[in-house]
C-alpha positions in Angstrom: -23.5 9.1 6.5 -20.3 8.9 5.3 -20.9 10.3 2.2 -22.2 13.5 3.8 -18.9 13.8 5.6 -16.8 13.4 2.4 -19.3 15.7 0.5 -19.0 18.7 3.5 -15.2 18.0 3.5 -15.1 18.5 -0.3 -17.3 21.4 0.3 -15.5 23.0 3.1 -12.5 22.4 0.8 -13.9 24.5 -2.1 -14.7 27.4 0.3 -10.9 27.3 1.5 -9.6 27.1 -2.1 -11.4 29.9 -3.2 -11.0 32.4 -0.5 -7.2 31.8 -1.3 -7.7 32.9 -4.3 -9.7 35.5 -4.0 -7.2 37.3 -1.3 -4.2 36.3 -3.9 -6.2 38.5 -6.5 -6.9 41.5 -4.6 -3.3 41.5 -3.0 -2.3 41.5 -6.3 -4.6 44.4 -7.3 -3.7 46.6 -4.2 0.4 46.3 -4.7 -0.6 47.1 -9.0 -2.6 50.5 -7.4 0.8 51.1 -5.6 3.0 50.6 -8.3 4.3 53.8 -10.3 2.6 54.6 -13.3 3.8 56.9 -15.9 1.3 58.8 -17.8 2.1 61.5 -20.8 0.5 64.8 -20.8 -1.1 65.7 -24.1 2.4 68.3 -24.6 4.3 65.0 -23.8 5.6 65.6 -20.4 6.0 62.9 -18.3 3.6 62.9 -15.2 3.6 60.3 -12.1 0.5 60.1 -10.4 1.3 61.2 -6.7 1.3 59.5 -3.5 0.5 61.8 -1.3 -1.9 64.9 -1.5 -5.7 65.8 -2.1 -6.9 65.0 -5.8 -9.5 63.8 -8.4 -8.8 61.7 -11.3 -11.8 62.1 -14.1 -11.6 59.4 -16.3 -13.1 60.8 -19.8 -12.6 59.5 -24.2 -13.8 61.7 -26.8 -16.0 59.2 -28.2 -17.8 60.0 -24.6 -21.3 62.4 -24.4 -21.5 62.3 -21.0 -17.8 63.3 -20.6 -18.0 66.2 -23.1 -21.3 67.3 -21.3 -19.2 67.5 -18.0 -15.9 69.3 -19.3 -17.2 72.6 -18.8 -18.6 71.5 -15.2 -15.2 70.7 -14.1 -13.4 74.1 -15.7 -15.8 76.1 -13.7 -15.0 74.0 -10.3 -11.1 74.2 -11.1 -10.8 77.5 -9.5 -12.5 76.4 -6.4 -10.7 73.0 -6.2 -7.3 75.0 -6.6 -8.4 76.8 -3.6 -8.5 74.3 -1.5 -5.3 72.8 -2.9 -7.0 70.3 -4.1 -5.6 69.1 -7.9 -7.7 67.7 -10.6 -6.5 65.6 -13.6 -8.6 63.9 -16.5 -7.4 61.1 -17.7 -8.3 60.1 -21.3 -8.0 56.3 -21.7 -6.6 54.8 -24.6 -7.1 57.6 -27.6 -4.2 59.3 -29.8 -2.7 62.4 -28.5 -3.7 63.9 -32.2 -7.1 63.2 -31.3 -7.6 63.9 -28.0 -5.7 67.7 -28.4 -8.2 68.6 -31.2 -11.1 67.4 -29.0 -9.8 69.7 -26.2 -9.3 72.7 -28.7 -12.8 73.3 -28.3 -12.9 73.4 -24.2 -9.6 75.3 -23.1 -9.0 73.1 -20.1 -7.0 74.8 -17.2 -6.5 71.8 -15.7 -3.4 68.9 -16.6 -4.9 66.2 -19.3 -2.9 62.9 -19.1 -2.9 60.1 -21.5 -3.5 56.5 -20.5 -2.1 55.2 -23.6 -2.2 51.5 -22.7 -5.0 51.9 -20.2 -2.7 50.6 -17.3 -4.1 53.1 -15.0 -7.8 52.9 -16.1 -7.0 48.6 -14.8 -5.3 49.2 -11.8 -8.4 51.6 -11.0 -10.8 49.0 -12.5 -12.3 51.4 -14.2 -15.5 49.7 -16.2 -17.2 53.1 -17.6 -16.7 56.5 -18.8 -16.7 58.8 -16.8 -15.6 57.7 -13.7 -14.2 60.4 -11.4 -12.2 59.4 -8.4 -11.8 61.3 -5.0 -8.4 60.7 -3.5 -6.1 60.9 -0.5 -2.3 60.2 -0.1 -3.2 57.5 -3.1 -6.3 56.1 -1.6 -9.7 56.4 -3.1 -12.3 57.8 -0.8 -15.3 58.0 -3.1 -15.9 57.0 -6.6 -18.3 58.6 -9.1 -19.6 56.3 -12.1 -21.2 58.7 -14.3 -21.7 62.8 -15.5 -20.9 65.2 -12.6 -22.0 68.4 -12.5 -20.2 71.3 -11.4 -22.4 71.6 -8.0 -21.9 67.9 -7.8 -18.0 68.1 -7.6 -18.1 70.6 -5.1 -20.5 68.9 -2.9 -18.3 65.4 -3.7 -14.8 67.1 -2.5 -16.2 68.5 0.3 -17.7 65.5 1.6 -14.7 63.3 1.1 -11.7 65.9 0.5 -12.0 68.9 3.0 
């Protein structure tokens, strides 16, 4: 008997540990999200990620088919989205400005680009694959997307979670 008290003690102890650490981690997590992050855009303007507002943040590379296959999707929502003052930025992780500028020659994006150099953003986001689009509000994510959008997609997306 007494060893099944000292074994649900040790157990009980394991569970309390744990969920300590857990709740550190994601504390942790949440005050990064909230942290200023300073991206480049690809004419090297700085750009702050804003706290407040309506946007999307596509994360895309150009190593990336289903990004490239949903490029044109989001320049054809763009006008739609402005409407509704609702700004989109795509976010290339961790590529070369050289790079990235003469993969964009080819789409004629109407939209901001920003660089995640060091991928700080693409962590605080926990973002795991490419592309990932986010749906945002004041700084909170409402809705992620893991995955090719399509233009109608978007729409239906943003006016589900944005409008």
């Amino acid at each position: 008997m007494k060893k099944w008290i000292q074994f649900s003690l040790f157990a009980v102890l394991i569970v309390a540990l744990s969920y300590a650490i857990i709740s550190n981690t994601s504390k942790q997590k949440a005050a990064a999200k909230n942290d200023e992050i300073v991206l480049q855009s690809t004419s090297g303007e700085q750009f702050i990620i804003p706290e407040k507002g309506i946007y999307i943040l596509n994360f895309w590379a150009t190593y990336c088919p289903p990004c490239e296959r949903e490029m044109p999707a989001f320049k054809a929502a763009y006008e739609t989205l402005q409407s509704h003052n609702i700004e989109l930025y795509a976010v290339n992780v961790e590529e070369p400005t050289r790079l990235v500028n003469q993969y964009l020659a080819k789409f004629d994006l109407p939209f901001p680009i920003l660089l995640d150099r060091q991928g700080q953003l693409k962590e605080n986001y926990e973002i795991l694959t490419l592309p990932t689009t986010l749906f945002l509000q004041d700084g909170k994510v409402v809705h992620t997307v893991k995955g090719e959008l399509t233009e109608q997609e978007l729409l239906t997306l943003t006016q589900k979670f944005l409008y």
